[in-house]
LUMVEX-966793 format. One record per atom (N, C-alpha, C): residue in one letter; atom name; x, y, z. Coordinates in Angstrom, 3 decimals. Example, Ala and Ser with C-alpha at 12.3 -4.5 7.8 and 13.67 -1.06 7.14 Angstrom:
<rs>
resn, name, x, y, z
a, N, 13.190, -5.690, 7.800
a, CA, 12.300, -4.500, 7.800
a, C, 13.200, -3.300, 7.800
s, N, 12.850, -2.250, 7.080
s, CA, 13.670, -1.060, 7.140
s, C, 12.900, 0.030, 7.870
</rs>
This chain:
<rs>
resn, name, x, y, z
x, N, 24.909, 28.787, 24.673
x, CA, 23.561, 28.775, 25.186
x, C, 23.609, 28.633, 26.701
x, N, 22.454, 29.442, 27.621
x, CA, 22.796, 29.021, 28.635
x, C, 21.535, 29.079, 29.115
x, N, 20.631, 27.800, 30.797
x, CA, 19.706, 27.696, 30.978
x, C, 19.683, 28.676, 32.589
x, N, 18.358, 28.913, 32.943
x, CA, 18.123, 29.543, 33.838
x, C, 17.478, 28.412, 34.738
x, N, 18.312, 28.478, 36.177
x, CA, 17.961, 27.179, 37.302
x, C, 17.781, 28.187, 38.541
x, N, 16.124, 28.115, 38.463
x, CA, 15.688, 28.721, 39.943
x, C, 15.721, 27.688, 40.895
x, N, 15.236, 28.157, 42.493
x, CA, 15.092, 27.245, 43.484
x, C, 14.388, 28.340, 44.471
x, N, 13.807, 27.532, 45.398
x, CA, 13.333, 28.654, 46.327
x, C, 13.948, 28.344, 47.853
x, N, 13.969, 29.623, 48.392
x, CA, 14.647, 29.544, 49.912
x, C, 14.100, 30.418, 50.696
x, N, 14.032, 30.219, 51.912
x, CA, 13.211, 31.226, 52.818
x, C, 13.469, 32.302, 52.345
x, N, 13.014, 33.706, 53.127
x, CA, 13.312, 35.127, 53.083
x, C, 14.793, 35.373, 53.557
x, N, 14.401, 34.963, 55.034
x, CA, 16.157, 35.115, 55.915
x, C, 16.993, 34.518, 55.290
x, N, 16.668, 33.577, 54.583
x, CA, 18.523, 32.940, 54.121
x, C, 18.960, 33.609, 52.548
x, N, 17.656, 33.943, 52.047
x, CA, 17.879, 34.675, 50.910
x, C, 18.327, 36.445, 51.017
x, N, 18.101, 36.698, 52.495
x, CA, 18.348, 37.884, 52.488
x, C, 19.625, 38.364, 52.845
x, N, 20.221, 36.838, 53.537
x, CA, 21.455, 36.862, 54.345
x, C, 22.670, 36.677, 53.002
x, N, 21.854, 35.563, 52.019
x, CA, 22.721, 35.351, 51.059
x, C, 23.278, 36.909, 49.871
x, N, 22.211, 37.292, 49.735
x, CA, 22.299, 38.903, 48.921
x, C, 23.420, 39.767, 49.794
x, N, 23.171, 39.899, 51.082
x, CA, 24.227, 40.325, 51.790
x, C, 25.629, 39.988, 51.978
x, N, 25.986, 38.791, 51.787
x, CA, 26.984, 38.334, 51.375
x, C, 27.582, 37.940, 50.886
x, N, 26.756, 37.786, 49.787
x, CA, 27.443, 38.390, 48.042
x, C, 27.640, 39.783, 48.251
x, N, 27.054, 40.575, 48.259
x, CA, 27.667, 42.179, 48.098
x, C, 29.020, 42.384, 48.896
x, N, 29.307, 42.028, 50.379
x, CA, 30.266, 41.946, 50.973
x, C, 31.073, 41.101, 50.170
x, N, 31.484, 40.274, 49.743
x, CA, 32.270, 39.542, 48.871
x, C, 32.721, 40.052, 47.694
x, N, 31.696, 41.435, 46.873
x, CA, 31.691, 42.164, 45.887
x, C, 31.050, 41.486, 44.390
x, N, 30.215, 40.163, 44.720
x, CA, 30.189, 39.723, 43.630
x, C, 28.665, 39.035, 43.811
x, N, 28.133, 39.104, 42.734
x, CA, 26.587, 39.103, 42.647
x, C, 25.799, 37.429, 43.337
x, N, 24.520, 37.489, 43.693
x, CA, 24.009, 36.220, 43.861
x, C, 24.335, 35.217, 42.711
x, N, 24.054, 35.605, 41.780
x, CA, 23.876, 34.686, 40.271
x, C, 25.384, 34.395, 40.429
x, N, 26.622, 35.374, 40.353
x, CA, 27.820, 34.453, 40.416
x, C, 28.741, 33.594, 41.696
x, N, 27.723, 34.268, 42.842
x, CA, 28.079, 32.846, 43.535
x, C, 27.070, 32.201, 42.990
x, N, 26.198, 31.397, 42.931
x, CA, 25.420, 30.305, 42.422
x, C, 26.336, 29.700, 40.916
x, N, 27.159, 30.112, 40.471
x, CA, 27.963, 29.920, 39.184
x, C, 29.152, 29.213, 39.861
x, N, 29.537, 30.072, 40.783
x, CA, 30.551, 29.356, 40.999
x, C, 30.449, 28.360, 41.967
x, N, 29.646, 27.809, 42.665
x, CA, 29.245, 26.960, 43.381
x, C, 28.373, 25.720, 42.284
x, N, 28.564, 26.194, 40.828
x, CA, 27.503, 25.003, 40.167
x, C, 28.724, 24.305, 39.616
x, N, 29.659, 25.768, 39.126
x, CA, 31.452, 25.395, 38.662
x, C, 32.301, 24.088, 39.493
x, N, 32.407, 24.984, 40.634
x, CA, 32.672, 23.612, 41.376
x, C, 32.582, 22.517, 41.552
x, N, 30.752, 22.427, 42.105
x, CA, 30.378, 21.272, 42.343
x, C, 30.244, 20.330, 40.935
x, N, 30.720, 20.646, 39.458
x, CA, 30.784, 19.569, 38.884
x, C, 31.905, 19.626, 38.583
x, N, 33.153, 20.496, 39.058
x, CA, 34.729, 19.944, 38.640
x, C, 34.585, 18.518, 39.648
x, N, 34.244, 19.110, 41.380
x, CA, 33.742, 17.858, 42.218
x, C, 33.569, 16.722, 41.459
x, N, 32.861, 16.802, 40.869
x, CA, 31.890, 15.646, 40.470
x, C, 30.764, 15.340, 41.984
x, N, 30.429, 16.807, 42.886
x, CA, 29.834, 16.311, 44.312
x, C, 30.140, 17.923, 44.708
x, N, 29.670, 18.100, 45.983
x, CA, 29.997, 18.813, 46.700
x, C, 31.527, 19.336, 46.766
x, N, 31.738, 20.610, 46.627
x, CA, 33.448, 20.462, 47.305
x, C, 33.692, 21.337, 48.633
x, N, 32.551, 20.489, 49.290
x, CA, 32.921, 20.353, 50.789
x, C, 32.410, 18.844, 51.768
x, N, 32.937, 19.123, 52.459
x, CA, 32.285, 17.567, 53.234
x, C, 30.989, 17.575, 53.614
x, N, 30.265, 16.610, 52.832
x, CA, 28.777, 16.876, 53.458
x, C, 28.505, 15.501, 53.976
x, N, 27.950, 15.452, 55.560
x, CA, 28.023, 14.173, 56.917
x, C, 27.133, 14.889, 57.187
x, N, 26.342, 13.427, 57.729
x, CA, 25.352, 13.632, 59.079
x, C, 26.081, 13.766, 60.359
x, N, 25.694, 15.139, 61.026
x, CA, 26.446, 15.313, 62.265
x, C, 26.311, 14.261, 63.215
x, N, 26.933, 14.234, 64.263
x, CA, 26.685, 13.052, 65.281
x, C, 26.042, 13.898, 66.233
x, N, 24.862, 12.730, 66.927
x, CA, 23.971, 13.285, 67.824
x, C, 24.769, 13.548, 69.347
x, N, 25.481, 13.048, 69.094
x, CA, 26.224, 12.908, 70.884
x, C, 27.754, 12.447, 70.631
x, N, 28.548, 13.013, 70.841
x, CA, 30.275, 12.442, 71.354
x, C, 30.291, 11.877, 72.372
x, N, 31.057, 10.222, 71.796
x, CA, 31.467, 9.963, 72.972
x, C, 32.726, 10.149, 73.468
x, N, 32.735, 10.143, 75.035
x, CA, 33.816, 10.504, 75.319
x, C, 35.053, 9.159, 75.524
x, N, 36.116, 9.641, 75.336
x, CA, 37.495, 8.298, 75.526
x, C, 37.209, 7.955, 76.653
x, N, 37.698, 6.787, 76.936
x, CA, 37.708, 5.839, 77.846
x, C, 39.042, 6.343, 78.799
x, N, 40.073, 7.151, 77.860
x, CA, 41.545, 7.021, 78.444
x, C, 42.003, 7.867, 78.285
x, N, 43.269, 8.457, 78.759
x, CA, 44.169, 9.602, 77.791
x, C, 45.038, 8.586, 77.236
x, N, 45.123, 7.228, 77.196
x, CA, 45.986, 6.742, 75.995
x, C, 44.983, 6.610, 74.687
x, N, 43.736, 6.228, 74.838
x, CA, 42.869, 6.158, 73.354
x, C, 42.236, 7.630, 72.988
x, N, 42.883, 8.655, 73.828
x, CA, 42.725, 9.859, 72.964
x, C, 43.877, 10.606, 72.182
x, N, 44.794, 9.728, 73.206
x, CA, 46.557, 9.816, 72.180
x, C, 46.387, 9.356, 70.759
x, N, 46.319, 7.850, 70.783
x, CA, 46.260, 7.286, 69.727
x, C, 45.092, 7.622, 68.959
x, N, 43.581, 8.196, 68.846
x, CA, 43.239, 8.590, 68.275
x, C, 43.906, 10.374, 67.623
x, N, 43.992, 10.880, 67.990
x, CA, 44.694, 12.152, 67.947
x, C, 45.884, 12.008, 66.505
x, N, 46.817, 10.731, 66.819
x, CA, 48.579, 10.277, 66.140
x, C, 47.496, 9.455, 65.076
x, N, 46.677, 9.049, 64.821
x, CA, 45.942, 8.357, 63.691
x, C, 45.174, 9.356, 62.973
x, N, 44.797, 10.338, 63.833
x, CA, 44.184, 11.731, 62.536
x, C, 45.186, 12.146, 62.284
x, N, 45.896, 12.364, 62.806
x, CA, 46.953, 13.393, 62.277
x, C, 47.689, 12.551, 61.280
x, N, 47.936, 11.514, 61.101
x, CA, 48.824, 11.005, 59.673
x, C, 47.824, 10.374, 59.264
x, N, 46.362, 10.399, 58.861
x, CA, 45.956, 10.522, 58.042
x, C, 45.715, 11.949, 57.584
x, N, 45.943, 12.831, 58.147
x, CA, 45.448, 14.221, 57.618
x, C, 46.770, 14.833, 56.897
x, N, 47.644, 14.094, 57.025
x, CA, 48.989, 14.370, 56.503
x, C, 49.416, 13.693, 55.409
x, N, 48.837, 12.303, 55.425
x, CA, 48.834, 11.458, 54.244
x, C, 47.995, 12.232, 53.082
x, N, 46.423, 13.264, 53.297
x, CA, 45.767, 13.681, 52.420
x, C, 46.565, 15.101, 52.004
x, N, 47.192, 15.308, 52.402
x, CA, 48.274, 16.430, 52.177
x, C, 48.949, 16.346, 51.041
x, N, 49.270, 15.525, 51.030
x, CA, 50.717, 14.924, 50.325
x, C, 50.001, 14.756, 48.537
</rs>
């Protein structure tokens, strides 16, 4: 059995989306499938979804942009693994 889940979206983003499903070769309805697929293997989104930041601040130093820099990077290496 299977249910039918509308939603509504502007014109432009719906028109942009049809367009790139066809470029992709594969219909609106199955991206929306595979984006429903996903998001409950997820159990969430499976992408990062954050509130952007309104403003960067900038380092104080080029040593606390070192050490920030050597602290992403082995955590981004630890999520690797």
């Amino acid at each position: 059995m299977s249910v039918q889940i509308a939603t509504r979206v502007d014109d432009d983003q719906a028109m942009l989306f049809r367009e790139t499903t066809k470029r992709l070769g594969i219909t609106p309805a199955d991206a929306l499938r595979m984006f429903i697929s996903a998001f409950n293997d997820y159990r969430g989104f499976p992408y990062a979804v954050r509130v952007p930041r309104e403003e960067a601040e900038p380092f104080t130093s080029e040593r606390e942009a070192t050490d920030y820099a050597s602290r992403l990077a082995l955590r981004m290496s630890d999520e690797t693994r």
